[in-house]
KEKOLRO-264268 format. One line per 5 residues: number of its first residue (from 1); their letters; for each residue y, x, z of C-alpha. Coordinates in steps of 0.1 Angstrom, whole numbers. Example, Ala and Ser with C-alpha at 12.3 -4.5 7.8 and 13.67 -1.06 7.14 Angstrom:
2
1> as> -45,123,78 ~ -11,137,71
***
This chain:
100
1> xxxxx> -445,-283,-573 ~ -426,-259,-594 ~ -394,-267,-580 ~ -405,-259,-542 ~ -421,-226,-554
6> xxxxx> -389,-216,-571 ~ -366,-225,-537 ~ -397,-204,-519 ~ -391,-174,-542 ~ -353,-177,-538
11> xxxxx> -353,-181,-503 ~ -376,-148,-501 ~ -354,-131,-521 ~ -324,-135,-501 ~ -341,-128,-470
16> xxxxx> -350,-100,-485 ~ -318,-86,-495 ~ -300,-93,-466 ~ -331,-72,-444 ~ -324,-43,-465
21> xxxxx> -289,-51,-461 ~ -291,-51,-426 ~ -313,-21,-425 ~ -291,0,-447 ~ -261,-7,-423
26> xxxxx> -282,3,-389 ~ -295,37,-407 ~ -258,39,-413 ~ -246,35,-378 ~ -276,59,-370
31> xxxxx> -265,88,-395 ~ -229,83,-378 ~ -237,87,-347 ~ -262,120,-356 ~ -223,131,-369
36> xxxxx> -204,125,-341 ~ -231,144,-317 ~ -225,172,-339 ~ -260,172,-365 ~ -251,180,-397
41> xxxxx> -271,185,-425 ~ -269,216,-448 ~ -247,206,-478 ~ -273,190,-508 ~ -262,173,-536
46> xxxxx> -287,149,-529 ~ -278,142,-491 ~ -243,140,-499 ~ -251,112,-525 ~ -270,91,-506
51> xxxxx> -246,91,-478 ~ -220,86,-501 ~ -238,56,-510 ~ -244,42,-475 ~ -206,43,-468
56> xxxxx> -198,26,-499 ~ -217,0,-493 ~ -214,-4,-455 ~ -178,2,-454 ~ -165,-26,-466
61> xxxxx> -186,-51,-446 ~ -180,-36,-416 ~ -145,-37,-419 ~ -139,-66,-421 ~ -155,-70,-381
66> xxxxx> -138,-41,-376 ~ -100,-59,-382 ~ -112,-87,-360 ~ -129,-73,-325 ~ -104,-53,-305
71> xxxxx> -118,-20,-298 ~ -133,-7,-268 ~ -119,30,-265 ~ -151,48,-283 ~ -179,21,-286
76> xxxxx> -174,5,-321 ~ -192,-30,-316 ~ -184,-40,-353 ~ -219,-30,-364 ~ -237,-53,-336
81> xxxxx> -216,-83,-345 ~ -220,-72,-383 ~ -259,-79,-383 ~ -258,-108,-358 ~ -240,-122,-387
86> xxxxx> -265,-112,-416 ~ -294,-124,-391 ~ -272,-160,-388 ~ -262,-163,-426 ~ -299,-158,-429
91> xxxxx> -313,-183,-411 ~ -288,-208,-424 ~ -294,-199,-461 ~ -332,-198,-462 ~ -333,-230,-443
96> xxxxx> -308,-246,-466 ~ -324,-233,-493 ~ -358,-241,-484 ~ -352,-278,-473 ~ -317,-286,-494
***
């Protein structure tokens, strides 16, 4: 009984961090794109951190798709194929942590 509420709680968790993760790369793509159409926001210490923060920790994840997909002129697709991933590892970790 203890055991399958401790792979419940794990299972939870991951999900968990890899909906935020997933959520912090779209608000991301969305603050980018806000850029690139020319909305900036007045210069706050504040601001600057926490976009600071969202390209540190995006970055990196995204460029690894972003090495692999050819690029189509403008349209970056790494993000798309960036979460279809997090939504797949997903799936396959809570069920393989759930029933493993």
């Amino acid at each position: 009984m203890i055991l399958a509420s401790t792979r419940t709680d794990i299972a939870d968790f991951l999900s968990t961090v890899i909906y935020v993760y997933t959520a912090m790369i779209f608000i991301y793509v969305l603050v980018q794109l806000l850029f690139s159409a020319g909305l900036r926001p007045s210069y706050s210490r504040s601001v600057d951190a926490v976009l600071g923060f969202l390209r540190e920790v995006c970055e990196p994840f995204l460029r690894i798709f972003r090495r692999a997909i050819p690029s189509f002129g403008a349209i970056d697709l790494s993000p798309v194929f960036a979460i279809i991933t997090l939504t797949l590892i997903n799936s396959i970790l809570v069920r393989g942590v759930l029933h493993g």
